[in-house]
MILODREN-697711 format. One record per residue (C-alpha): residue in one letter; x, y, z. Coordinates in steps of 0.25 Angstrom, whole numbers, plus 2048, in hexadecimal, padded with zeros to 3 digits. Example, Ala and Ser with C-alpha at 12.3 -4.5 7.8 and 13.67 -1.06 7.14 Angstrom:
residues 2
> type|X|Y|Z
> A|831|7EE|81F .
> S|837|7FC|81D .
***
This chain:
residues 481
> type|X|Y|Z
> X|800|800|800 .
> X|80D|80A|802 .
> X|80E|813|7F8 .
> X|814|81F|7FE .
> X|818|82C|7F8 .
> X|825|82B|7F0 .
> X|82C|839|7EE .
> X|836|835|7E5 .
> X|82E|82C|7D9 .
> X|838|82F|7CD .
> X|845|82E|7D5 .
> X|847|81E|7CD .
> X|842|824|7BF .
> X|849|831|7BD .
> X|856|838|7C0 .
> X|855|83F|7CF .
> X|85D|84C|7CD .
> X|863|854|7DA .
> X|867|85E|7D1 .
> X|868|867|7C6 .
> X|86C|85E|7BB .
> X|87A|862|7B3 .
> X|871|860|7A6 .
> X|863|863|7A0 .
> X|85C|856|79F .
> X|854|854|790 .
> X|846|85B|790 .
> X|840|84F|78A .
> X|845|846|793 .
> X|841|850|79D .
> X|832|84E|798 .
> X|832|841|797 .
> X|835|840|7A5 .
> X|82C|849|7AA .
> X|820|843|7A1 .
> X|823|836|7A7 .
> X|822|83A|7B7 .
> X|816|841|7B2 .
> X|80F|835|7AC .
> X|811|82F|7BB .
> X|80E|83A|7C3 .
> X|802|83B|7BA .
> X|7FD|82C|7BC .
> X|7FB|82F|7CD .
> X|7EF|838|7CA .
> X|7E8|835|7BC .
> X|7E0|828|7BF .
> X|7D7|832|7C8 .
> X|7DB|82C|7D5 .
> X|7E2|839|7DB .
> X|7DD|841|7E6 .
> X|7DD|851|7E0 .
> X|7EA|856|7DA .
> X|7E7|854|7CD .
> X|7DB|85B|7CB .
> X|7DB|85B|7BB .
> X|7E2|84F|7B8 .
> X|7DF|852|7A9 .
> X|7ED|852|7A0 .
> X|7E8|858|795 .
> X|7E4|864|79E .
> X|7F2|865|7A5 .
> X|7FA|863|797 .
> X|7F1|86F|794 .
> X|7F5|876|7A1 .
> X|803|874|79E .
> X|803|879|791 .
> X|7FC|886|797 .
> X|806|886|7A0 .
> X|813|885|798 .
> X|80E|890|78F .
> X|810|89A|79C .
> X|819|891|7A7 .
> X|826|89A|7A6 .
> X|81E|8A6|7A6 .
> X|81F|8AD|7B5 .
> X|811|8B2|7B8 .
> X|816|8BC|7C2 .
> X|81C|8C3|7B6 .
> X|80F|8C9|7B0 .
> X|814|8D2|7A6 .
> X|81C|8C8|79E .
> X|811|8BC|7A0 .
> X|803|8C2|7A0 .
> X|7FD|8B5|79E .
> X|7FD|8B3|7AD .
> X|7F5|8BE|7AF .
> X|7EB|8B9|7A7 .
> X|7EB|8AC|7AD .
> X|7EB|8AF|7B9 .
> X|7E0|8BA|7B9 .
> X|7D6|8B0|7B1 .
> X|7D9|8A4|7BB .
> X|7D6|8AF|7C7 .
> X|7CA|8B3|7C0 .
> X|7C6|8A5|7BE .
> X|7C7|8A1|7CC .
> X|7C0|8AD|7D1 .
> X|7B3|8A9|7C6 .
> X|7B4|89C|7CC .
> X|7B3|8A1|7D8 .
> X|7A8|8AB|7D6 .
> X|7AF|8B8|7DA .
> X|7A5|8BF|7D2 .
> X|79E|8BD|7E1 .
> X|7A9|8C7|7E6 .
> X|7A3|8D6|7E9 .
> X|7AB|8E1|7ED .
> X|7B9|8DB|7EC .
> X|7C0|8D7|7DE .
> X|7C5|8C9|7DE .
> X|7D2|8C4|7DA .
> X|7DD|8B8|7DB .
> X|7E9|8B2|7D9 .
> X|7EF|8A5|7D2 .
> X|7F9|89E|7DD .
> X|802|892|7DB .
> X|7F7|886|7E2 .
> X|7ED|886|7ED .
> X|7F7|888|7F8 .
> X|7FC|893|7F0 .
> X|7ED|89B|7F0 .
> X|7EA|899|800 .
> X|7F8|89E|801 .
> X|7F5|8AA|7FA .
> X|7E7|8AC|801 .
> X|7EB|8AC|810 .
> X|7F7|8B6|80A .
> X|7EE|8BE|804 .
> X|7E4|8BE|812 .
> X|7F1|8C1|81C .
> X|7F5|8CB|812 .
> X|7E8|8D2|810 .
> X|7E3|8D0|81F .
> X|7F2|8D7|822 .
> X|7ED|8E2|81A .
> X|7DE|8E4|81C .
> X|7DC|8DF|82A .
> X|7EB|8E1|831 .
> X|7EB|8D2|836 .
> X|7F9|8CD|838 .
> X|7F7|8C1|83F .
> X|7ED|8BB|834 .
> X|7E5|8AD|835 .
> X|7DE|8A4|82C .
> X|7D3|898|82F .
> X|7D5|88E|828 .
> X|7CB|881|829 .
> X|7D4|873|82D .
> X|7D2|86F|81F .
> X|7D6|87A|816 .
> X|7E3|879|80F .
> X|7F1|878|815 .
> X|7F4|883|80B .
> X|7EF|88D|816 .
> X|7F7|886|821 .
> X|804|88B|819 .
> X|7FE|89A|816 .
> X|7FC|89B|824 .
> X|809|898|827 .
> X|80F|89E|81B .
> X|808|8AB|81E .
> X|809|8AC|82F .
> X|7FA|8A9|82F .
> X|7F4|8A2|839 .
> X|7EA|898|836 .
> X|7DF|893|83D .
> X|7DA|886|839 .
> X|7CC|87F|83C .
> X|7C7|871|83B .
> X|7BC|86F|830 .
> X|7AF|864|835 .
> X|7B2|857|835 .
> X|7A5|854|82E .
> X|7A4|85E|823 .
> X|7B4|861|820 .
> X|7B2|86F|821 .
> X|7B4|87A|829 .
> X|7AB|881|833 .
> X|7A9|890|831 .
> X|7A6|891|841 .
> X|7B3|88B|843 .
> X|7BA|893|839 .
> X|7B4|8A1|840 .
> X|7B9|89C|850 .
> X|7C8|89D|847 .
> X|7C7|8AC|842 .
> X|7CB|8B7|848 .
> X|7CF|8C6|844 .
> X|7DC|8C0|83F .
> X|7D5|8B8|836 .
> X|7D8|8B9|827 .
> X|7D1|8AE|820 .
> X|7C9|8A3|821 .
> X|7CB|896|819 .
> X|7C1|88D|813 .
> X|7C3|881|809 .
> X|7BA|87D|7FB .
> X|7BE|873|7FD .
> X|7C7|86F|805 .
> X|7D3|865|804 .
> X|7D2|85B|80D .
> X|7C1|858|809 .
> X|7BE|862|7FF .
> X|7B3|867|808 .
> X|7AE|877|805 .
> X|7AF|87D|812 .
> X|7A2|887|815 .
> X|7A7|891|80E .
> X|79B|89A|80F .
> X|79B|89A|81C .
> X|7AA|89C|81D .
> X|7A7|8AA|814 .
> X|79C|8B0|81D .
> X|7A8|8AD|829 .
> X|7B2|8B3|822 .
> X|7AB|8BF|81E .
> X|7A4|8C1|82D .
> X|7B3|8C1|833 .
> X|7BA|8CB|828 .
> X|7C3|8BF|822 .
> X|7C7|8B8|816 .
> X|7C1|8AB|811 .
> X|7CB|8A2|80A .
> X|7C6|897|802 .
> X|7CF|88C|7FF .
> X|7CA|885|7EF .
> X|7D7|883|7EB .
> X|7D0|874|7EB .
> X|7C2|874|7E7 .
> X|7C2|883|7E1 .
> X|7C4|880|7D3 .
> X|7B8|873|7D4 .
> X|7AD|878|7DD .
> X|7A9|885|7D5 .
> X|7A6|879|7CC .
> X|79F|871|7D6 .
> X|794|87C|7D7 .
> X|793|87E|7C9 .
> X|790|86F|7C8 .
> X|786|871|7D1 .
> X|78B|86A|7DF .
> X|788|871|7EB .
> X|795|878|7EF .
> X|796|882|7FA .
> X|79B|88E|7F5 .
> X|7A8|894|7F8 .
> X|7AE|89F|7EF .
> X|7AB|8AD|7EE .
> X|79D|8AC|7ED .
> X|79E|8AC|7FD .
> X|7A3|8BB|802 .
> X|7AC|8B5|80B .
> X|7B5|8AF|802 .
> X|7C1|8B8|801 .
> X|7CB|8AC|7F9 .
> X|7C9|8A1|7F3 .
> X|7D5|897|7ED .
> X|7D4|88D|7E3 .
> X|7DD|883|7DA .
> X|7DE|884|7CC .
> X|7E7|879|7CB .
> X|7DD|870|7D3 .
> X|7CF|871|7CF .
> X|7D3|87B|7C3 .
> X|7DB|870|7BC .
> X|7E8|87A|7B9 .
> X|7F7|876|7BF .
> X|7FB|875|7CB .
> X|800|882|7D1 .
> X|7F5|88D|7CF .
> X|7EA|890|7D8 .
> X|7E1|89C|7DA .
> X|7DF|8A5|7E4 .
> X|7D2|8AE|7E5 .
> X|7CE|8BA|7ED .
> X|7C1|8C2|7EF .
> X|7C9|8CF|7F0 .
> X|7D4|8D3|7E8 .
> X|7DA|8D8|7F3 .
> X|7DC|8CC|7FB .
> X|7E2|8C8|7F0 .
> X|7EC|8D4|7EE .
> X|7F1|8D1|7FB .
> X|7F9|8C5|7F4 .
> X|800|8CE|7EC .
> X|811|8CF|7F1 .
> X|819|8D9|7ED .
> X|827|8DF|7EF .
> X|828|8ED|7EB .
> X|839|8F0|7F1 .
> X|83E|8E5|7EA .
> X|84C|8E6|7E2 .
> X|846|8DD|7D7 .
> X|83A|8E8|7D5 .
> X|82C|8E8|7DA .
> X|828|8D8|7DE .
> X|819|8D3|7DE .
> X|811|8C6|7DC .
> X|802|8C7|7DC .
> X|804|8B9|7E7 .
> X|80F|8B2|7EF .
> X|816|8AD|7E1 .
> X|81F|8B2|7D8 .
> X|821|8AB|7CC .
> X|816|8A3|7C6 .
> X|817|89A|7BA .
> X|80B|8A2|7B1 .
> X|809|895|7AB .
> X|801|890|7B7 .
> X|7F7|89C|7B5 .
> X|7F7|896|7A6 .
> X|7F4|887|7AC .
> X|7E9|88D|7B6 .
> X|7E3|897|7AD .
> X|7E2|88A|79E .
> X|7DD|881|7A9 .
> X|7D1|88B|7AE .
> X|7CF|890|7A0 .
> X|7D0|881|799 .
> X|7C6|87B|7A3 .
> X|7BC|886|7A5 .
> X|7B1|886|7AE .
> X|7A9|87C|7A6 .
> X|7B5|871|7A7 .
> X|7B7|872|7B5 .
> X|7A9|871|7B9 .
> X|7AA|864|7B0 .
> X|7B5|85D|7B7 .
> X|7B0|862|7C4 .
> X|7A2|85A|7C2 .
> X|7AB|84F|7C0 .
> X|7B5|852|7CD .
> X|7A6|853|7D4 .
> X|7A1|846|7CF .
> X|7AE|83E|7D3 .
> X|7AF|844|7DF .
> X|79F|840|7E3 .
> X|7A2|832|7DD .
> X|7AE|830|7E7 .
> X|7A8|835|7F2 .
> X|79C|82D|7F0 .
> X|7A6|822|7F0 .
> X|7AC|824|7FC .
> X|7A0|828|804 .
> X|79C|818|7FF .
> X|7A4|812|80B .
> X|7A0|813|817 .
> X|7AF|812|81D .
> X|7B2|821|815 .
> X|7AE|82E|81A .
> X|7AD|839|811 .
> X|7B4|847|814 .
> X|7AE|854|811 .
> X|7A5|854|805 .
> X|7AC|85A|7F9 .
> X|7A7|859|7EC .
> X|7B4|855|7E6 .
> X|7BE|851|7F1 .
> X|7BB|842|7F7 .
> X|7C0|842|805 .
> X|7BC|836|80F .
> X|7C2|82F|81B .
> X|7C0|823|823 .
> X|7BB|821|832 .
> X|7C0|811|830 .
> X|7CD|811|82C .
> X|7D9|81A|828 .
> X|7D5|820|81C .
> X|7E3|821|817 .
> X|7E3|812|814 .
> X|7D9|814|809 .
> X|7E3|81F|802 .
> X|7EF|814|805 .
> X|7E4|809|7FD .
> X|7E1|815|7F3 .
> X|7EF|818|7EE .
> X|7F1|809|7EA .
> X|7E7|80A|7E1 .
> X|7ED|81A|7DA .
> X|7E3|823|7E4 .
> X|7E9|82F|7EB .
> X|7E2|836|7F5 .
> X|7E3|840|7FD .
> X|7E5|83D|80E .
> X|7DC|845|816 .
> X|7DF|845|826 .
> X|7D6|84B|832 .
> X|7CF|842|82F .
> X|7D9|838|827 .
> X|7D3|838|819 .
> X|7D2|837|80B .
> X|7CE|840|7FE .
> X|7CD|83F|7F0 .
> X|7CD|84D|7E8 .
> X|7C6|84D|7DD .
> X|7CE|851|7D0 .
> X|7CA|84F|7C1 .
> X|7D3|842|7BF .
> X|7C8|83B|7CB .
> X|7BD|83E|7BD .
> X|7C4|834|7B5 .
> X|7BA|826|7B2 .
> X|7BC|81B|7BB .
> X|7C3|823|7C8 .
> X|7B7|824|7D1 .
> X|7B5|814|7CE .
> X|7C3|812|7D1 .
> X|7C2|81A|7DE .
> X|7B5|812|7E4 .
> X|7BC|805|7E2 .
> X|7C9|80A|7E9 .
> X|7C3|810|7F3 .
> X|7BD|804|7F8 .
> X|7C7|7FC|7F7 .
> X|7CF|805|7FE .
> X|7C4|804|80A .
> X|7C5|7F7|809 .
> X|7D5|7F7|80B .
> X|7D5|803|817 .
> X|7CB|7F9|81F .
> X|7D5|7EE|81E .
> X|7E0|7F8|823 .
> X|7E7|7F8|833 .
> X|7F5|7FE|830 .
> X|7F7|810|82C .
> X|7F4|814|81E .
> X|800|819|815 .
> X|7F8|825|811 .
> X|7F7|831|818 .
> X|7F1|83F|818 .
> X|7FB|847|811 .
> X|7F6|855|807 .
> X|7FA|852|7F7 .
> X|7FB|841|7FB .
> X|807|83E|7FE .
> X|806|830|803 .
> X|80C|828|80F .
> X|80A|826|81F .
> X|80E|830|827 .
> X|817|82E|833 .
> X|816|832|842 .
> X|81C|841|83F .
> X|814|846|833 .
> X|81B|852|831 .
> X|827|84B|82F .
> X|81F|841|825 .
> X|81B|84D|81E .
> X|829|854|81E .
> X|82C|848|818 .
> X|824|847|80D .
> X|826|855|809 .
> X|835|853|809 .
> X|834|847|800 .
> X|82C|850|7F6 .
> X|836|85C|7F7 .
> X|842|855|7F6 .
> X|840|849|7EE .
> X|84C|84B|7E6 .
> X|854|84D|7F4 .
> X|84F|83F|7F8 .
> X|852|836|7EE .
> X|85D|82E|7E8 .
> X|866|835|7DC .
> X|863|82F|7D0 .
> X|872|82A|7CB .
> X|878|832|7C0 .
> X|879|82A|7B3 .
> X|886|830|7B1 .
> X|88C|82E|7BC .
> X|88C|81F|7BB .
> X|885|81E|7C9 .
> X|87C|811|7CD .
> X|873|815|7D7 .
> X|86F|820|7DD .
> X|870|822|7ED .
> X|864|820|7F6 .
> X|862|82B|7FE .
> X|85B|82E|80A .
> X|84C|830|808 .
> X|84E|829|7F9 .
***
């Protein structure tokens, strides 16, 4: 059943370098080798059987993307006079996000936005913007934010980026969401923002985020609301006609909202957007030095240099699919999703988490719900491990819409049950964000330490691969190898 992570998967099929080589290796050969890890790395999600990340999964869309993307991948977007395009693009993606987002809800203040680098990258900016803004409008120095338990780790790090205190509280046990009574015991007049979550990781639960609106605006503070998940599929969802609650600026509340294009929105990995009710939340992004020898500095963000061809990616794959196109592939996400849960909600030894219209979450009150995961990896599904409780979910992505995976997931799924019952000893799974499999030990932080430093310093860990030229046999086994 052991099929722990292995950092280091191509150390036996290629040359590992530990330094800049004396000479430039073919281009071909170059391709070729990196078609062939593609080709691999490919086969680990295209059957269907993995848990979000790939949220197209369509080829002929991302050979599209990367097309758009060559056109503009060495133009820096930070330099707008020599590449004007990423003005255009990224104003038209803003303008996108706000439309899906009914901003022409919005009176008395003129919304705006930015394109980051990811969903951590548009929280970051958020809670900068709120210290910055609240600095400038309020005087608060000694800034706090609520966040509910499950909200992302991405306001974690802002927190402790920024020197702002975070004030974290539980969500129900029952519902996976948070409590807006419980969120107004944590405010105070130090408060910035509040945080709520459409949905959120862990369950894909839509935290009342009406309610949370009418709280913020009774106690003079800003509403973040995380989508960077679900923010480009549930606008959808309503179109379709499923009962969604709503959560964007149609509530007066909501002061900024985040949301993935490079999830839901089907572009590449690396941009994200981040929307503001008022421009001037927004403008208290901006970061400029006017003293500086090399002549006045400013970036509308915390980056500098941007690769313009990711606004290209994002802008072709919003344009290419159009609102049409994604609410097609969303009725297909919707449908999966409904057909999983149903299959899950068929055994009486699962319990189902939250009640997400496209992220399948459950857990056990019988056995270690890990054990199905460690059954489910033998037979190609990847999961993601949920803890508090110990649990499992399945995110829903387009490659899950392909013919035979819902029947393929029923029959594993029970005989994975079947195979947890049987079970007396630990699973090999564990809950660990982006899946990285294996047990952990006594001293988590030192497991996770551990696993960060096999992923940063791979090519520190391994074996040298032997020069051909130098006549040398094998190479020399190494610690951690």
């Amino acid at each position: 059943m052991s099929d722990l992570f292995d950092a280091h998967p191509y150390q036996d099929r290629y040359p590992v370098l530990r330094g800049l080589p004396e000479h430039g290796r073919p281009k071909e050969e170059i391709l070729a080798e990196l078609h062939e890890m593609a080709d691999v790395e490919n086969a680990s999600w295209s059957s269907g059987q993995c848990s979000g990340t790939m949220y197209c999964g369509d080829l002929e869309h991302y050979a599209f993307l990367t097309e758009a993307f060559g056109l503009f991948a060495h133009q820096n977007a930070l330099q707008r006079d020599m590449c004007p395009s990423a003005t255009r693009f990224e104003g038209e993606v803003i303008a996108m996000a706000l439309d899906l987002m009914h901003a022409d809800a919005i009176e008395g203040a003129e919304p705006a936005g930015l394109v980051t680098s990811g969903g951590t990258g548009s929280i970051l900016q958020a809670m900068l913007s709120y210290r910055d803004h609240a600095r400038a409008t309020r005087g608060i120095t000694a800034p706090n934010i609520v966040k509910p338990e499950t909200a992302h780790p991405a306001f974690v790090k802002a927190a402790h980026l920024f020197g702002i205190e975070l004030r974290t509280v539980p969500v129900d046990p029952v519902t996976t969401k948070v409590d807006p009574a419980v969120v107004a015991e944590a405010i105070d007049e130090n408060t910035i923002a509040i945080i709520g979550s459409a949905g959120n990781y862990p369950y894909g639960s839509i935290d009342p985020i009406a309610e949370l609106s009418a709280l913020a605006l009774e106690r003079g503070v800003g509403l973040h609301v995380d989508g960077c998940l679900g923010g480009w599929l549930l606008p959808f969802c309503e179109e379709l006609g499923h009962d969604v609650p709503v959560f964007d600026f149609r509530l007066p509340g909501v002061t900024s909202i985040s949301a993935d294009t490079h999830k839901y929105g089907y572009g590449l990995k690396g941009t994200s957007t981040v929307l503001f009710r008022d421009k001037a939340l927004r403008n208290a992004a901006y970061f400029y030095v006017l003293d500086w020898t090399g002549g006045k500095y400013y970036s509308p963000g915390m980056e500098g240099s941007r690769s313009d061809g990711l606004l290209a990616t994002a802008w072709a794959s919003l344009v290419a699919n159009g609102r049409a196109g994604y609410r097609e592939h969303a009725r297909g996400i919707f449908e999966v999703a409904a057909a999983m849960s149903e299959a899950v909600e068929s055994h009486p030894e699962l319990r189902r988490l939250g009640d997400s219209p496209f992220v399948v979450a459950f857990t056990s009150d019988v056995f270690d719900i890990y054990h199905v995961s460690d059954f489910m990896r033998t037979r190609g599904w990847r999961f993601n491990g949920l803890q508090y409780p110990n649990g499992l979910h399945l995110a829903v992505t387009r490659p899950q819409t392909q013919d035979g995976v819902v029947d393929r997931f029923r029959v594993d799924l029970a005989d994975a049950l079947a195979y947890a019952v049987a079970q007396e000893g630990a699973p090999e799974s564990a809950a660990i964000y982006g899946g990285v499999p294996g047990g952990l030990t006594a001293d988590v932080s030192e497991f996770i330490e551990t696993v960060m430093e096999q992923l940063m310093d791979a090519q520190l860990s391994v074996p040298a691969a032997p020069d051909p030229a130098s006549g040398a046999s094998e190479p020399t086994p190494e610690s951690g190898a």
